[in-house]
C-alpha positions in Angstrom: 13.3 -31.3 -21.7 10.7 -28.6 -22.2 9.3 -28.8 -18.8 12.6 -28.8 -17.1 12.1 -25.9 -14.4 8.2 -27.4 -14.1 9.0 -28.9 -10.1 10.4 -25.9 -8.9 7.4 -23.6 -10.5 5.7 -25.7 -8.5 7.3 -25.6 -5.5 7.9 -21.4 -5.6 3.8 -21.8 -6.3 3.6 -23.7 -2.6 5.2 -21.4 -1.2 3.8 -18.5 -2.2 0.6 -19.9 -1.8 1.1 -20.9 1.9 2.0 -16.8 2.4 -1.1 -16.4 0.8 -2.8 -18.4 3.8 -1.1 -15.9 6.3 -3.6 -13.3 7.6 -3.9 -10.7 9.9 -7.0 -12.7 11.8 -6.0 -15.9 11.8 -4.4 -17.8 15.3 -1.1 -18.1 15.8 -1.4 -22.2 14.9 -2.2 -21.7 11.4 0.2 -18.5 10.5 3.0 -20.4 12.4 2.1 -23.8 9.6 2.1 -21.5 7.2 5.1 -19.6 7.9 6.7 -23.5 8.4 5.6 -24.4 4.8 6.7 -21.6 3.2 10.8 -21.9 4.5 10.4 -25.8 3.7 9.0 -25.1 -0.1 10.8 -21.8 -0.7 13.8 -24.1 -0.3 12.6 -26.7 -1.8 12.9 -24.9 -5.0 16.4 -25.0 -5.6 16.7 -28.8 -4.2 14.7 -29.8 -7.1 16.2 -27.7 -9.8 19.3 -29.3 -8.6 17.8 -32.4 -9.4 16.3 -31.6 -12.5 19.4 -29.7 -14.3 22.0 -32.5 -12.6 23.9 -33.8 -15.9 22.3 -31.5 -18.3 24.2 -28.5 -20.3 21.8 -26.5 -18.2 23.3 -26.4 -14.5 26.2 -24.3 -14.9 23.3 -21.3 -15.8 21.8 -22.9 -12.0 24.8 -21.8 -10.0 25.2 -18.2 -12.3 21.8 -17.1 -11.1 22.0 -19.1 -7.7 25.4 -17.1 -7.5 23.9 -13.5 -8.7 20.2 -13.9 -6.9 20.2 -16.8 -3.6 22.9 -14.8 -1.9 20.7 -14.4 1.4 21.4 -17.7 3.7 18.6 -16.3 6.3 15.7 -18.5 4.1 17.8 -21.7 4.9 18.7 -21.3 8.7 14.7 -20.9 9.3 14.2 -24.1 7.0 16.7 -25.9 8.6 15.2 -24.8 12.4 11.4 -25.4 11.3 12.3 -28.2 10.3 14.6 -30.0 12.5 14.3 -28.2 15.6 10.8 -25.9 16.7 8.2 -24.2 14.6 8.8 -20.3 14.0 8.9 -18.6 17.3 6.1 -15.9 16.1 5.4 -12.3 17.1 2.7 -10.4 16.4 2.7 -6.5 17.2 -1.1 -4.4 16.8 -0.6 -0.4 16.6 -4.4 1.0 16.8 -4.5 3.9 15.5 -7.2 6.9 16.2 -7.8 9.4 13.2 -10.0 12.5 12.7 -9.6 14.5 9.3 -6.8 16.5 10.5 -4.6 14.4 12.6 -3.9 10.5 13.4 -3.1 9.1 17.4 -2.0 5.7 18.2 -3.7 4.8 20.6 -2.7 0.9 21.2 0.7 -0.4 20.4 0.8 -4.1 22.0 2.8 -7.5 21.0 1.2 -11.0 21.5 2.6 -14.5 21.4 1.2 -17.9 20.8 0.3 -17.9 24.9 -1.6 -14.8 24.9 -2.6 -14.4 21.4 -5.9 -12.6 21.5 -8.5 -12.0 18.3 -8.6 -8.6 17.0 -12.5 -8.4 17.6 -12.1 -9.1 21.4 -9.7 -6.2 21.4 -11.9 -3.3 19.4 -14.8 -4.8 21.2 -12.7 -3.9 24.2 -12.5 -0.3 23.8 -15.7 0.7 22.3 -16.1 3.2 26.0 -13.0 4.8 24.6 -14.3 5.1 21.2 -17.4 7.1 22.5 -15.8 9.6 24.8 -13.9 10.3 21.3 -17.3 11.1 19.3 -20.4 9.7 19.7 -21.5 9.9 16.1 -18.6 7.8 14.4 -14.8 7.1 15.0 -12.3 6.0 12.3 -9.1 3.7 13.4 -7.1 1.5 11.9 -5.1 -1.9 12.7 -1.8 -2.3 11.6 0.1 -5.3 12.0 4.2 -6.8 12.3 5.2 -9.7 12.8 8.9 -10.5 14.3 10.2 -13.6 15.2 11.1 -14.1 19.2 14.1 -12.5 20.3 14.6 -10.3 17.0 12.8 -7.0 16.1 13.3 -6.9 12.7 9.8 -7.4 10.6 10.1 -10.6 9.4 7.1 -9.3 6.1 9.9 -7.7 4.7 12.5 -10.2 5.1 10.0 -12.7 3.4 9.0 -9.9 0.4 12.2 -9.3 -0.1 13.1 -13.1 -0.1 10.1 -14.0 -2.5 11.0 -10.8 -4.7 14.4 -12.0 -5.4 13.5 -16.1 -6.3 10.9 -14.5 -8.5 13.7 -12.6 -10.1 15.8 -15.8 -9.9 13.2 -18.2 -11.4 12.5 -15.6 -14.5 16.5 -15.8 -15.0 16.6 -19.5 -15.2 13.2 -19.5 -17.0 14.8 -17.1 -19.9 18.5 -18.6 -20.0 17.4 -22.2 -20.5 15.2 -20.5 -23.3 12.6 -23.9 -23.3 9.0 -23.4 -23.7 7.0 -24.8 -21.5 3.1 -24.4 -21.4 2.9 -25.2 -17.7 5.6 -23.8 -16.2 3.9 -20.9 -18.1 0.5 -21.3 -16.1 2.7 -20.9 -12.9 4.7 -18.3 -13.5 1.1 -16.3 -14.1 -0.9 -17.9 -11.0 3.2 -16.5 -8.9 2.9 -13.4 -10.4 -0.8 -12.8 -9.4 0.2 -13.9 -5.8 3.4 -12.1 -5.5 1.6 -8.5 -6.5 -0.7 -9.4 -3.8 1.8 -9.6 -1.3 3.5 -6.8 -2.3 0.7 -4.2 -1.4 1.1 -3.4 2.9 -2.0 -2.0 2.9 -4.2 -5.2 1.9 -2.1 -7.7 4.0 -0.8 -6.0 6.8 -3.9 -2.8 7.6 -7.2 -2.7 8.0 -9.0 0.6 8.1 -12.8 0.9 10.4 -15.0 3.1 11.6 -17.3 2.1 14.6 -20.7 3.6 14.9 -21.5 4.3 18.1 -25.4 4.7 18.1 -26.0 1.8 16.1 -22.7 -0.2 18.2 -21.6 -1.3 15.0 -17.8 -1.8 13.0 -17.5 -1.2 9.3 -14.4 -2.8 8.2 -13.4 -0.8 5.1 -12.4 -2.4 1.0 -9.2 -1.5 -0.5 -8.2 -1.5 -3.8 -4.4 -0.2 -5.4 -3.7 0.3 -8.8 -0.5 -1.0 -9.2 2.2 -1.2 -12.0 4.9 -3.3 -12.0 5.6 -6.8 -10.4 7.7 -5.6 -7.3 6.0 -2.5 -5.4 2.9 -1.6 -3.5 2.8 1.8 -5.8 1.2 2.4 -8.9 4.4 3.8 -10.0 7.6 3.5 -7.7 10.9 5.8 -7.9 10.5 6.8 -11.3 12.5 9.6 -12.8 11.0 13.1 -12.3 11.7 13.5 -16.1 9.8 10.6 -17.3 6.6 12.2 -16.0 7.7 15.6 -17.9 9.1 14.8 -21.0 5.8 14.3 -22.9 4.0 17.7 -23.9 0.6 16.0 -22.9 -1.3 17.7 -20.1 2.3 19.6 -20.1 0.0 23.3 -19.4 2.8 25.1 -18.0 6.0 22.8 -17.4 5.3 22.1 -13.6 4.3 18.8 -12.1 2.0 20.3 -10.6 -0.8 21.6 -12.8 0.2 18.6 -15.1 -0.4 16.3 -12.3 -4.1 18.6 -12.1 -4.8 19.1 -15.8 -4.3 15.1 -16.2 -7.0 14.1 -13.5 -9.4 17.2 -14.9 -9.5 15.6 -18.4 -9.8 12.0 -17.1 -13.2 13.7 -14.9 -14.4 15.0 -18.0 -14.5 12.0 -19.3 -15.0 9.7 -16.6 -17.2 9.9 -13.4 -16.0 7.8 -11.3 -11.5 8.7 -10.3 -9.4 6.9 -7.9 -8.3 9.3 -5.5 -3.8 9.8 -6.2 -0.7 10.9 -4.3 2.2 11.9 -6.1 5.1 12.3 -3.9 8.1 13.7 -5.5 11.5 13.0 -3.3 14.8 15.3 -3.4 16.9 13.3 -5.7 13.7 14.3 -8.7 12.4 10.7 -8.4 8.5 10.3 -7.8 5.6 7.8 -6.6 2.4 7.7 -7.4 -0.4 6.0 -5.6 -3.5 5.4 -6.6 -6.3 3.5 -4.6 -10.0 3.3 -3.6 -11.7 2.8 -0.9 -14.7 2.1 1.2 -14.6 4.2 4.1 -12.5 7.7 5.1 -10.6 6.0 7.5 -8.3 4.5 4.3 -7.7 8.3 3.3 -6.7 10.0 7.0 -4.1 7.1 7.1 -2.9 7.2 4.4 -2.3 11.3 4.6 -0.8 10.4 8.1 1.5 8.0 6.4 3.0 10.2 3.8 3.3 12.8 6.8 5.3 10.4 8.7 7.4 9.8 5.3 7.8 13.7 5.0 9.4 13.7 8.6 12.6 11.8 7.3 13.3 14.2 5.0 13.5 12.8 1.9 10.3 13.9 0.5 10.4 17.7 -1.5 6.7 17.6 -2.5 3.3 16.3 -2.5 0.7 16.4 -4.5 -3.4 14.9 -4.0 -6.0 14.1 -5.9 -9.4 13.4 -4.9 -13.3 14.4 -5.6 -14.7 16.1 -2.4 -19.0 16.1 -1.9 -20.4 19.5 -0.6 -23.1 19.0 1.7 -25.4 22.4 2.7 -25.2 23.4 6.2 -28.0 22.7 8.1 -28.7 22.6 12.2 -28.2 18.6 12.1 -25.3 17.7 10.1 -22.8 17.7 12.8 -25.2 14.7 13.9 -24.4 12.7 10.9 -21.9 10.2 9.9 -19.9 10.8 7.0 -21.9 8.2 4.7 -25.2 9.8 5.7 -23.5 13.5 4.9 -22.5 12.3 1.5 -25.7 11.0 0.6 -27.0 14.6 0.8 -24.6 16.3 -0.9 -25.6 18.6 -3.7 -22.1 19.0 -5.7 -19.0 16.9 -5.9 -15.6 18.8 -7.0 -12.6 17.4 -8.0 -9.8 18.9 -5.9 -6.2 18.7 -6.6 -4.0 20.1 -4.0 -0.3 20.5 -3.1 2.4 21.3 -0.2 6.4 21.7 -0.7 9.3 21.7 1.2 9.8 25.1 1.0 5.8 25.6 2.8 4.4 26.9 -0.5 0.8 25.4 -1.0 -1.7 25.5 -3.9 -5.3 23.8 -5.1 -7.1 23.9 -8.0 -11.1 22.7 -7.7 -13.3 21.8 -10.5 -17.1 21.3 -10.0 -17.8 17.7 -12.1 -20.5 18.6 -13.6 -19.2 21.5 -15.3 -15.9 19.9 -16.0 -17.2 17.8 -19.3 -16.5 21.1 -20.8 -13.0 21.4 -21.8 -13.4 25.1 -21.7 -14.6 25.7 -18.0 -11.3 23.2 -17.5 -8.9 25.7 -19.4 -10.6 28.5 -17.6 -10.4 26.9 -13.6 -6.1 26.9 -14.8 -6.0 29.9 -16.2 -7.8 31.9 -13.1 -9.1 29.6 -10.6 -5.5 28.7 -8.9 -5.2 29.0 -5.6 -1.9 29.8 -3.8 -3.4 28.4 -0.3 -5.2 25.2 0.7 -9.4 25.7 0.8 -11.5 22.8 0.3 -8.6 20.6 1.3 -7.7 22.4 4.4 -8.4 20.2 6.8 -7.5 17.0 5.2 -4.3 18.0 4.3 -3.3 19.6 7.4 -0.3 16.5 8.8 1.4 16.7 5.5 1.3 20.6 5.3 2.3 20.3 9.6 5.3 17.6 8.9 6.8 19.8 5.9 6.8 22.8 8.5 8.2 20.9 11.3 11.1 19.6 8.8 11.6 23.5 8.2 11.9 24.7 11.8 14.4 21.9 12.2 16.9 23.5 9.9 
């Protein structure tokens, strides 16, 4: 009896696992199978729970949870048309978008279908004139995908996410309420919850950051990584209370987010060399996200600032906050001639910057040099007198999210 719930682990598994096959670069012919897959197993699952509770004390818990969770019929109709009647009528929509360090333009917004489906190689490869009448030296863009079924423009990603949220939800209900142990469901549940996370995070399945070099006529595509709490978000921490962040006196220097959000990232540098660069947005109903990430290439950080920028625009958002470590270069005649990697690798001292814009167009930065900041003192002494009530080092960088907050203001 103990391995009960052990065929639909397994099917929820298949499923998840065929999403896991889906990817931004592969032909329509294999995302389309595994798209099919995943509506046949995802509703697989409760066809063999069906079968495995039928007669036992146990299925009257089945239709609670089927009840309270599998209220969304849309999983079935695409089951029932996959199956019996055409594969999924795909969509795929590319937005190319063009970023320098103070601004983002999409410059490519373009649907294809199975018939004219065209790699994404062939289509940078395509505008690499355009890339050099933007700057010779390097250009950073980004490729983000949708996908839509035919006829519908509602993104099916987060119809699916959504779906795969909820049965995750659904099987850890049944798995708890029947109570049995079982060492292989067990297995499952971790190898789902390890996919699941996965999906969760837009940025590593649906973007992909470059910069195209071009002297050398090369594309660098850039690595991602998110720190991520939590089985259900793409954040490192999603909509939690303002309060929670507050409550504790630790870091708490003066009782504003703010230089707690700084004082936190200036211990861990004193400690620590290496930081992942962190958003905290903090939204009008005193809720907040934080984001932590790293990555390879700039191109990851302008979109990212254009993204919250965009998310400022709806007017939700009341502040933001940004964390990152910044490399001073020396000016000399030829630096304008080098790419940012090549800059980098002469720079003579990294700070840690910490910087903010409001809602009501107040700004502020704090900047600590690393090498000084193992001192606890020199970190006690930037807070004390090194604030800054406008943007310096971060200037530039910061510039959409400082722009969208003052377009929300003339707007009122």
């Amino acid at each position: 009896m103990d391995n009960l719930l052990f065929p639909a682990f397994q099917k929820f598994y298949s499923a998840v696992s065929s999403l896991k096959r889906f990817n931004t670069e592969n032909n329509f012919f294999d995302n389309i199978s595994s798209l099919d897959t995943f509506f046949s197993e995802y509703r697989n699952i409760t066809f063999v729970i069906q079968k495995s509770l039928k007669n036992t004390e146990y299925y009257s818990i089945y239709e609670k949870n089927r009840d309270k969770y599998l209220t969304d019929h849309w999983f079935v109709e695409k089951r029932n048309e996959t199956i019996k009647q055409q594969p999924f009528q795909l969509v795929k929509h590319i937005e190319i978008t063009v970023f320098s360090p103070s601004s983002g333009v999409k410059v490519l917004s373009e649907d294809f279908s199975i018939e004219n489906d065209t790699p994404i190689k062939d289509i940078i490869d395509s505008m690499k004139e355009f890339f050099l009448k933007i700057n010779p030296i390097e250009v950073f863009f980004s490729a983000k995908y949708s996908f839509y079924e035919k006829g519908n423009d509602t993104n099916i990603w987060n119809i699916i996410n959504s779906g795969v949220t909820v049965m995750y939800a659904f099987m850890e209900a049944m798995y708890q309420d029947i109570g049995a142990i079982c060492d292989i469901c067990n297995q499952l549940r971790k190898k789902i919850k390890e996919i699941v996370q996965i999906l969760q995070v837009h940025d590593i399945r649906l973007v992909d950051d470059y910069i195209y070099y071009p002297q050398k006529d090369e594309f660098e595509r850039g690595d991602y990584i998110a720190a991520i709490i939590g089985d259900e978000n793409d954040k490192t921490i999603s909509r939690m209370p303002l309060k929670n962040f507050m409550q504790t006196d630790l870091f708490n220097y003066d009782g504003t987010p703010f230089v707690k959000f700084t004082l936190m990232h200036a211990v861990m540098i004193s400690t620590q060399r290496d930081v992942m660069p962190t958003f905290m947005i903090i939204y009008k109903d005193d809720t907040f996200d934080l984001i932590s990430y790293n990555s390879s290439i700039k191109t990851t950080v302008y979109r990212k600032i254009n993204e919250i920028a965009d998310l400022i625009k709806t007017d939700i958002v009341k502040e933001v906050f940004y964390m990152t470590v910044y490399c001073l270069c020396e000016a000399s005649a030829d630096i304008l001639y080098k790419t940012s990697k090549e800059r980098q690798e002469t720079a003579k001292h990294e700070f840690l910057v910490c910087m903010k814009a409001d809602d009501s167009l107040n700004t502020m930065e704090y900047a600590f040099e690393c090498d000084k900041a193992k001192d606890l003192r020199y970190i006690a002494y930037c807070l004390k007198n090194g604030g800054k009530d406008y943007l310096e080092i971060g200037k530039i960088n910061f510039m959409p999210i400082v722009n969208a907050f003052k377009e929300k203001s003339n707007d009122i």
